[in-house]
N, C-alpha and C positions, 0 to 999 in steps of 0.2 A: 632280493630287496629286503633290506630289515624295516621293520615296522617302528616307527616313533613308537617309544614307552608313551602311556597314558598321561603321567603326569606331565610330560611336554607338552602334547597336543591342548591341554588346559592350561597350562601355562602361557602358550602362543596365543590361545582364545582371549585371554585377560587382557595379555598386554596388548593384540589387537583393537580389542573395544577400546581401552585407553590411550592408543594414539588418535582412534576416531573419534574421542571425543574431545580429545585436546585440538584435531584438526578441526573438528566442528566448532568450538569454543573459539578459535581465533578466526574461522572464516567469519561468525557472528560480528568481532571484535573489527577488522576492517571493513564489512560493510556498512557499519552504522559511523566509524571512523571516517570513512569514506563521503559519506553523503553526510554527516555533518559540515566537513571542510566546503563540499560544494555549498550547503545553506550559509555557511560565513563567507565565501566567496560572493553568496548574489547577496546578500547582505550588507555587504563593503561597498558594494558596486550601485546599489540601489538608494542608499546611504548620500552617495559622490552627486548620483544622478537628482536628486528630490534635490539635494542642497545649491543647485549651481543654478538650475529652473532655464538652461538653455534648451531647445526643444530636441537639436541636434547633437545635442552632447553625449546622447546617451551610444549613440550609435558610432560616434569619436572617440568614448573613453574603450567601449565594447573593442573595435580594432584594436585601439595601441597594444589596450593590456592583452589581448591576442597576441600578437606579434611578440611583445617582451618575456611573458609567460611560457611560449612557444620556444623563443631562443632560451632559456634558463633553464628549461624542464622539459623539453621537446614535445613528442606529440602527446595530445591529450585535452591541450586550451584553445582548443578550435574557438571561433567567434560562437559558432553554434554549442559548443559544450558552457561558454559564458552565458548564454543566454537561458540555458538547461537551471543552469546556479540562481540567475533571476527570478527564472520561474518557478523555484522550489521554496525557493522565501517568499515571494508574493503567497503561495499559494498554503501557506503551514507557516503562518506568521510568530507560532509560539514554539519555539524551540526543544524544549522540555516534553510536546506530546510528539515532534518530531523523532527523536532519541528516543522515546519508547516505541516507536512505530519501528525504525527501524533498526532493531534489535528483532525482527520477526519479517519487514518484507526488506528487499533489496533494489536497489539504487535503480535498477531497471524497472523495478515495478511502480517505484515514487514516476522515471521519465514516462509511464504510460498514462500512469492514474490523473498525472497533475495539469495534464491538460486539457481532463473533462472540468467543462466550463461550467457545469451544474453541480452546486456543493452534494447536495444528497446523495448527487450518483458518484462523486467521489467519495463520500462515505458508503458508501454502499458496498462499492466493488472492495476499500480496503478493508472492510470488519470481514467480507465472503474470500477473498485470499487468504487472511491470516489465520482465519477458523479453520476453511476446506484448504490449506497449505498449497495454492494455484501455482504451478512455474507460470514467467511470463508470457511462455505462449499462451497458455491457459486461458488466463486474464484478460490476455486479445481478443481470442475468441469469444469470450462470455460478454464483453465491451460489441464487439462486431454481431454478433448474436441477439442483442440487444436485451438482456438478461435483467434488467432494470425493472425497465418498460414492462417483460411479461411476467413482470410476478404481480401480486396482490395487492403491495404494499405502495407498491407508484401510484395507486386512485388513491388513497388515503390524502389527508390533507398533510400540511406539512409538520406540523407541529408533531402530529401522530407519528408520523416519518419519525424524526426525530428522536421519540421517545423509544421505537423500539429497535432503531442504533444503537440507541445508548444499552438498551436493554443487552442487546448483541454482544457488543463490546463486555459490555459487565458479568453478563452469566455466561457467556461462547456457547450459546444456545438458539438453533434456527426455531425461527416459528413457520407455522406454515404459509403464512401469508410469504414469506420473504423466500419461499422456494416454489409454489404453486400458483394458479388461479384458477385454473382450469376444474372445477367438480368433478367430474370424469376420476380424474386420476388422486386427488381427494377421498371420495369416495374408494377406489381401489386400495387404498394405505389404509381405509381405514379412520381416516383424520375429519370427515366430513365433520361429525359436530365438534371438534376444537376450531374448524375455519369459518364455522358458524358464530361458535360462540363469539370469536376475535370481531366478526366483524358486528356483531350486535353490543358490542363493549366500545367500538369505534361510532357507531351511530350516537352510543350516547353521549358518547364525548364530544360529538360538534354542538349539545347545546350548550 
């Protein structure tokens, strides 16, 4: 068996990382392609439905364009994938923060996230995927887990909330409140007086 000379096996390594990242760059490129067309789809659709003000209509336009959609492009515009499109525009009404979100999560993670009913916890879960890079199942579980609920940050008021999303979002930095609550294990990291101090910064701020 003859051994690859040295400079091939580097060679190969180059041009490997450079297909994986030109594959990586275009998977990026259709999934934010992707789910933009769905947000101009419930867009269009939602658009039809406010303008006409019949109550049934929404539920009549939903079928046809099923059906016409279906025959022109086959599978894929289920009545239930129309309705997915609806509900990504109701729910990420500005398009612009949309297309930077997903440039980082995927189409399946918009269909989980977007149908928690409480905006907080849907900021919540999307700033802790995109930071800790969650697959969908992931996401499930932290969602079914209730991962919200047992951090710190859910007593806070809302405003507070709020303010250390955005904090998240802007520095891609966990505080402790937004991964702990529990002292025990505070303590054990080490962090007990940063979770103190936060929350004695958070007391002063409800006056």
């Amino acid at each position: 068996m003859v051994n690859k000379p040295q400079n091939t096996n580097n060679l190969f390594s180059e041009i490997k990382q450079l297909i994986e990242e030109a594959r990586q760059t275009v998977a990026v490129a259709v999934n934010a392609t992707t789910t933009l067309l769905y947000w101009n789809v419930g867009e269009c659709i939602n658009r039809e439905i406010l303008g006409n003000k019949r109550a049934e209509y929404g539920k009549e336009i939903v079928k046809s364009l099923s059906k016409n959609l279906t025959e022109e492009y086959g599978k894929g515009w289920s009545e239930n994938q129309l309705r997915h499109c609806l509900r990504i525009a109701e729910t990420f009404p500005d398009k612009e923060i949309l297309y930077a979100l997903s440039r980082q999560l995927s189409w399946t993670h918009f269909r989980t996230i977007m149908y928690l009913k409480d905006e907080l916890r849907r900021e919540f879960y999307i700033e802790m995927t995109r930071l800790e890079n969650w697959k969908t199942r992931t996401l499930n579980e932290k969602i079914d887990s209730m991962l919200f609920e047992r951090t710190a940050i859910s007593k806070k008021p809302e405003e507070l909330i709020k303010h250390e999303l955005k904090q998240l979002r802007e520095e891609n930095k966990l505080s402790p409140d937004l991964v702990f609550r529990d002292p025990y294990f505070l303590n054990f990291l080490g962090l007990e007086d940063i979770w103190a101090s936060s929350r004695k910064e958070s007391s002063n701020g409800k006056g």
